[in-house]
N, C-alpha and C positions, 0 to 999 in steps of 0.2 A: 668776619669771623662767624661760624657756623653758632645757631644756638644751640645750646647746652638741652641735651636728650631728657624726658623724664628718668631719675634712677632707674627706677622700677621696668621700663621698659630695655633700659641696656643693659641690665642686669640680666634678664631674662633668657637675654639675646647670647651675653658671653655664656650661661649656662645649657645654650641650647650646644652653641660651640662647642662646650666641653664635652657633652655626649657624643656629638654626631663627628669632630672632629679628630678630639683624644681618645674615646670608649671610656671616659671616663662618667661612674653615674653622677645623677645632680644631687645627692646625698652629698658626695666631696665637694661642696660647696662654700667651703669656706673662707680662703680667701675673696672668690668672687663678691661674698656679703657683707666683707667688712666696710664699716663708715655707713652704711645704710644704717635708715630708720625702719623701727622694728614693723610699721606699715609697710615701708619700700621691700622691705627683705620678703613680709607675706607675699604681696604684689607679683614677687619677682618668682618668689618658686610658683605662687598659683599660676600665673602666666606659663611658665617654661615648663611646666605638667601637663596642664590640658592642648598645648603645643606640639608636645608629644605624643598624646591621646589620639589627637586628632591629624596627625600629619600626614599620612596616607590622602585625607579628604581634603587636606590645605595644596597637596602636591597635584591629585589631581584639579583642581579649579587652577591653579599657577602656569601646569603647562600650555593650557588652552592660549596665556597672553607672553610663554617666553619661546624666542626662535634656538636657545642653548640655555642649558641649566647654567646660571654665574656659580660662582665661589658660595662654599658651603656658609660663610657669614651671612652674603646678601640674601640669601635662600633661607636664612633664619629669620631676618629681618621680614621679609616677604610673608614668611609662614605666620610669622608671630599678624604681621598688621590683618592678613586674612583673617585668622582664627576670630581674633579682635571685631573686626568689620563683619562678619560673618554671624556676630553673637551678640550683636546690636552697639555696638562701640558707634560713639560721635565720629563720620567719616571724616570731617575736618581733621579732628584732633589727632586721631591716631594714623592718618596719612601724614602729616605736617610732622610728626611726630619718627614714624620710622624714615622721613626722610630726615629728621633730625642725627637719627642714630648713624646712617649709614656716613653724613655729613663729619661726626667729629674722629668717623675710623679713618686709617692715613690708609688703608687698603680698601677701603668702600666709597671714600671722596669722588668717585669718578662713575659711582652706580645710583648718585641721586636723583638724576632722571628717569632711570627706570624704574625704582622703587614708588617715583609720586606718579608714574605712567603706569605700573600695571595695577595700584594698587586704588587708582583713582577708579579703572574701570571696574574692580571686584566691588565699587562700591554700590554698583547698579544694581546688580541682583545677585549677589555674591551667597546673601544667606537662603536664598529660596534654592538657589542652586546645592550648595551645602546640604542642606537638608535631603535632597535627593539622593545624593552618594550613600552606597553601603557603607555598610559599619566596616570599621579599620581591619585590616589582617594581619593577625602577626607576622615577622620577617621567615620568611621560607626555612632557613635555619634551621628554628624552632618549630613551626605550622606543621613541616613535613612529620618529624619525629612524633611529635603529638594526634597527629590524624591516623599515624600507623597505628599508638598505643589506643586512643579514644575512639576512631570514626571521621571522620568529616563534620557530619552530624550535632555533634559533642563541640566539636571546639571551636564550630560555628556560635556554639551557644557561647562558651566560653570570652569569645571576643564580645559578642555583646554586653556581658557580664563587665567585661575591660570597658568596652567603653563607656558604661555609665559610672563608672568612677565609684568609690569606696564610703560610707557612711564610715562616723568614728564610733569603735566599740568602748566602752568601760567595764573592768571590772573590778568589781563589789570588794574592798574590804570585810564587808562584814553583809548585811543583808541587801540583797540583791535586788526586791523586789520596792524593798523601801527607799533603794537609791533611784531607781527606774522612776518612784512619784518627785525626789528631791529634784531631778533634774529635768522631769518632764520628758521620761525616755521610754524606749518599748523595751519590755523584759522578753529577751529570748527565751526559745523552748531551751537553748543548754546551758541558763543563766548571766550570761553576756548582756549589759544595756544597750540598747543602740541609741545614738542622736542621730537624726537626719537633717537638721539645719546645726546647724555650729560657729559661734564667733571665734573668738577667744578663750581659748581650753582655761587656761590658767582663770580665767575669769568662772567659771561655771562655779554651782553651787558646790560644795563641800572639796576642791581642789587644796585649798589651804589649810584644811584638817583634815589631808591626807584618807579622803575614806574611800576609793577610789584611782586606778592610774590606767592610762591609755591601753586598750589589746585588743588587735581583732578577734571573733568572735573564735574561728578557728584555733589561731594561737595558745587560747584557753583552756584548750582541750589537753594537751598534755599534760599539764600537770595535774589535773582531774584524774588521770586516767590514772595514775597510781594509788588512786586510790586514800583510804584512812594513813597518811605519814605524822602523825600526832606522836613527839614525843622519838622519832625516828630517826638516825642521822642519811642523810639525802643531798648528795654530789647534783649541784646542778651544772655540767661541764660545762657549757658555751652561755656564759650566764647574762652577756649586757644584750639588750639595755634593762633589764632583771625585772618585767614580769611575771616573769615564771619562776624567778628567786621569792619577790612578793608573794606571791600565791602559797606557795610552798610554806613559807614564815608564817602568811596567814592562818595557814593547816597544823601551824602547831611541830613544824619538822624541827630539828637541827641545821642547819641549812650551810653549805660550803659553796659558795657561788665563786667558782673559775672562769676563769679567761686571760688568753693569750694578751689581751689590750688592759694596761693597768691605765692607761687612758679612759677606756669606753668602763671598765671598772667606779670609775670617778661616776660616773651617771646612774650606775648601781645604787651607789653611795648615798645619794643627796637624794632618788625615790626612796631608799629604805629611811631616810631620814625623814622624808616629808612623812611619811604613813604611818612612821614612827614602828618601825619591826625592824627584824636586826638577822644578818647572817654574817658567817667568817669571811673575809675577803681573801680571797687568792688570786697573784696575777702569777701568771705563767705556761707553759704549753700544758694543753690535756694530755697528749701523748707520753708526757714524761710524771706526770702526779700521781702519788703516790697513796696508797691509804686502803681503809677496809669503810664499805659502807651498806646499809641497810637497802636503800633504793639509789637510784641514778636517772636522772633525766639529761639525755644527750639528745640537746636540738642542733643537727651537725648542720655544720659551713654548707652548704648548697648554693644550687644557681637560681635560687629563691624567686623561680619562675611563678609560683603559686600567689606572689605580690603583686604581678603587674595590673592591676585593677587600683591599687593605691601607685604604683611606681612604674609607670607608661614605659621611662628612659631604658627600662634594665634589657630588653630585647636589642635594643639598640646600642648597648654597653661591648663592653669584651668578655661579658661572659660565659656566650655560646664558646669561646676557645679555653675555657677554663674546666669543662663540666668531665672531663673526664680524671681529670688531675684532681676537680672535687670528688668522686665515687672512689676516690683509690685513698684521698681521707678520710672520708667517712668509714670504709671499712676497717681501715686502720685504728678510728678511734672507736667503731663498735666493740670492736678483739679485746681491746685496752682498757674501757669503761667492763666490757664481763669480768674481766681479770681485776676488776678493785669493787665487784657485789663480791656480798658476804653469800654465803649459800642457803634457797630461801629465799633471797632476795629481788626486788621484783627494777627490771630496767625500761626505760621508752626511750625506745628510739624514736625521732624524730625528724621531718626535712621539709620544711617549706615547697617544694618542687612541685610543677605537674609531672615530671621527668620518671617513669616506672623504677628507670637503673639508679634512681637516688633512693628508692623506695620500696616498694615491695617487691625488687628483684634483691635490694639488700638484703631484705630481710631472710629470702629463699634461699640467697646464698650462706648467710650466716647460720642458719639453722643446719647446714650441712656438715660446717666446721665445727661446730660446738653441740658434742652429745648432751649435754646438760640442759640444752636452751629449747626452752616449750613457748610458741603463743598462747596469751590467756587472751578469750575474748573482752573488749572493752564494754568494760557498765557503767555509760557516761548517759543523763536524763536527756531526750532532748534526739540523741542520734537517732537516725532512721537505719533500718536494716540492709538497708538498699549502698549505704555507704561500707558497708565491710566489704573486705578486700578477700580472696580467694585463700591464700595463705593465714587470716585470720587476723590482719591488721585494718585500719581505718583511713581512708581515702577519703578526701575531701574537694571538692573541684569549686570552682568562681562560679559556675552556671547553677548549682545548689540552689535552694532557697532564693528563689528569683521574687518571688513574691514580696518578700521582706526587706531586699538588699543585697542577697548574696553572703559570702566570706569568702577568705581566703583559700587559697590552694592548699593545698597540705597532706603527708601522710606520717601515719603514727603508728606504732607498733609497738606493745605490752607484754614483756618479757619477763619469764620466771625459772630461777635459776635452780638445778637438781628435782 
C-alpha cells in the first residue's frame, strides 16, 4: 500500500488541476481544502501560486528530461517537485514525496518511475539552472493584446512585476501613518501600508480591534477619488469583499453596499463588524437596483488582469473567453449606475484590468452616450502625473512603483453629472 502523500503537497496538486484542467481559478478552492489544517490549507495555496508563477520556467527545465509531455496531473506533480527542488526543498523529501502523490492517484499509479526519474535528475543542478531562465511570459492570448495597447517594452516590465509576486497592503481605519509604526509597515506616498514579510494576517497587531483590513494599494484608490462623502448617501454597486464599502463608512458616507452574491455579502458583513462601521446591505443584481444617490462607486466585474502579480492562475483560467461578454456588462451597468446619480452627483467607475476596452475605451465610449457626463481630473496625494490617462482618467500598471513593490493594475475614472 502506497504511503499517504503530505496534505499540503496533494492539495496543491489537485488545485494546480483545477486551473490547468477545469479553467477553473484557485480562488474556487473550496472543496479541495476541506479537512485540511489551517497550516496544510496555507501550504497548499502558497505552493499552488508560486507553481503557477513560475511554470513557464518549471516547463522549460521538465522538457529537457521528458521524451512526451504525460497527463496534465503528472505534469503537476512534476512542476510542483521542480519548483520545490529548485528553491532549496530537501531533494529527499520532496522527491519521495511527489512520488508519493502520484503513487495514491488510480491514474498516476503507473507514472512513479518517472516522476522519482526525472525529478531525481532536477536535483543536480535544477536551481542554478532555474535561475538562468527568463522571467515567465504571459499566455499569448493575453501578451499579444497588451503589447498592442502598452509596447513590448511595458509588458516586459510588467511580467516582472508578476513575477515577484505581491507584498500585503493595509488600510488605515483611521490614522495611517500611526498604523505603518504599529505594525512596523512603510507608509505609501497615497496612504496604503505595506508589509513586506508577513505571518499570520489575523495575527498582526491591531486586526482584532479592527483598525485596519487587507487592500492593495491601488484598490484604494477609488474610493479616495470621490472625494469628501461625509454625511452623503453613496451606492457602492459590486461591493464584496467590502473594502471599499469600509472606506467609504470610514468617510463618514451613508453607504449601500450591493452585490449580486448574498453569499460574498456575508464577508462584507463580519469586516464591517470587526472594524466596527456599518452600511445597508443589499443582495441583488446592480442592473435591476433601484434608488437616487449622491455618489456611486462601480468597481465592475472584469477579467481582473490587473491581479495577476497576486493571482498567477487567472491567465490560465477561462477568462480570456469571457472578456468580451464582461465589456458588454460593464457598459450596461455604467448606463445604469448614471441613471441612479442624483444630478451634481459625482460617479467612479472602476475595473481592475490591464485590458484599455475594460477601461479607458469605456469611458470614451460612454462619454459619447451621455451629454451630462464630464471627467474631473483625480486629486488623489501620492499619484504621479505620468499615470493619467488621455481621456482624463487614471491608469495604473504592476511595473509602477518598482522600487517599492509595485501595485496593482487598475483603471479609474471620476465622473460628474450635469
Amino acid at each position: 500500500m502506497p504511503q499517504q502523500p503530505s496534505p499540503a503537497r496533494k492539495a496543491a496538486v489537485d488545485l494546480l488541476d483545477q486551473v490547468l484542467d477545469d479553467g477553473r481559478p484557485l480562488s474556487e478552492n473550496i472543496a479541495i481544502m476541506e479537512g485540511l489544517s489551517p497550516a496544510d490549507r496555507a501550504a497548499a495555496q502558497r505552493l499552488a501560486t508560486e507553481v503557477m508563477r513560475g511554470m513557464e520556467r518549471a516547463d522549460r527545465l521538465l522538457q529537457h528530461h521528458l521524451r512526451k509531455k504525460p497527463t496534465t496531473r503528472v505534469m503537476n506533480i512534476l512542476r510542483l517537485g521542480t519548483y520545490e527542488l529548485c528553491h532549496g526543498g530537501a531533494a529527499h523529501g520532496v522527491v519521495s514525496d511527489c512520488v508519493n502523490v502520484a503513487a495514491v492517484g488510480q491514474h498516476t499509479q503507473g507514472a512513479k518511475g518517472l516522476v522519482n526519474a526525472v525529478l531525481r535528475k532536477m536535483t543536480v543542478d535544477g536551481e542554478e539552472a532555474w535561475n538562468k531562465l527568463r522571467v515567465p511570459r504571459l499566455p499569448k492570448w493575453l501578451r499579444g493584446p497588451l503589447v498592442e495597447a502598452w509596447g513590448s517594452e511595458t509588458v516586459t516590465a510588467m511580467e516582472a512585476a508578476h513575477f515577484k509576486g505581491a507584498s500585503l497592503d493595509l488600510t488605515a481605519k483611521g490614522d495611517a501613518e500611526a498604523l505603518a509604526k504599529q505594525v512596523d509597515g512603510t507608509l505609501l506616498p497615497t496612504g496604503s501600508v505595506r508589509l513586506h514579510e508577513v505571518g499570520q494576517v489575523s495575527a498582526l497587531p491591531g486586526y482584532e480591534t479592527g483598525d485596519w483590513w487587507v487592500q492593495d494599494a491601488a484598490a484604494a484608490l477609488p474610493a479616495k477619488l470621490l472625494g469628501d462623502v461625509a454625511g452623503k448617501s453613496v451606492l457602492d454597486m459590486c461591493a464584496a469583499p467590502g473594502g471599499k464599502t469600509m472606506q467609504l463608512a470610514a468617510a463618514g458616507a451613508d453607504v449601500t453596499a450591493l452585490d449580486l452574491s448574498a453569499q460574498r455579502l456575508k464577508r462584507v458583513r463580519e469586516n464591517l463588524k470587526r472594524t466596527d462601521l456599518s452600511a445597508d446591505m443589499v443582495p441583488g443584481d446592480a442592473l435591476e437596483h433601484e434608488g437616487s444617490y449622491d455618489a456611486i462607486l462601480l468597481d465592475a466585474p472584469c477579467s481582473a488582469t490587473g491581479t495577476i502579480r497576486r493571482h498567477p492562475d487567472l491567465p490560465h483560467s477561462h477568462v480570456g473567453e469571457r472578456i468580451a461578454e464582461l465589456i458588454g456588462l460593464q457598459e450596461a451597468m455604467l448606463d445604469h449606475a448614471w441613471s441612479l446619480l442624483k444630478p451634481g452627483g459625482r460617479l467612479v467607475f472602476a475595473t481592475c484590468s490591464l485590458i484599455p476596452d475594460e477601461g479607458e475605451c469605456q469611458i470614451e465610449e460612454a462619454l459619447s452616450r451621455h451629454d451630462d457626463m464630464s471627467v474631473l481630473k483625480p486629486e488623489i496625494d501620492g499619484i504621479d502625473e505620468s499615470w493619467l490617462s488621455e481621456e482624463g482618467g487614471l491608469r495604473l500598471r504592476p511595473d509602477f512603483w518598482p522600487e517599492i513593490g509595485g501595485l496593482d493594475g487598475f483603471y479609474m475614472a471620476l465622473l460628474q453629472k450635469g
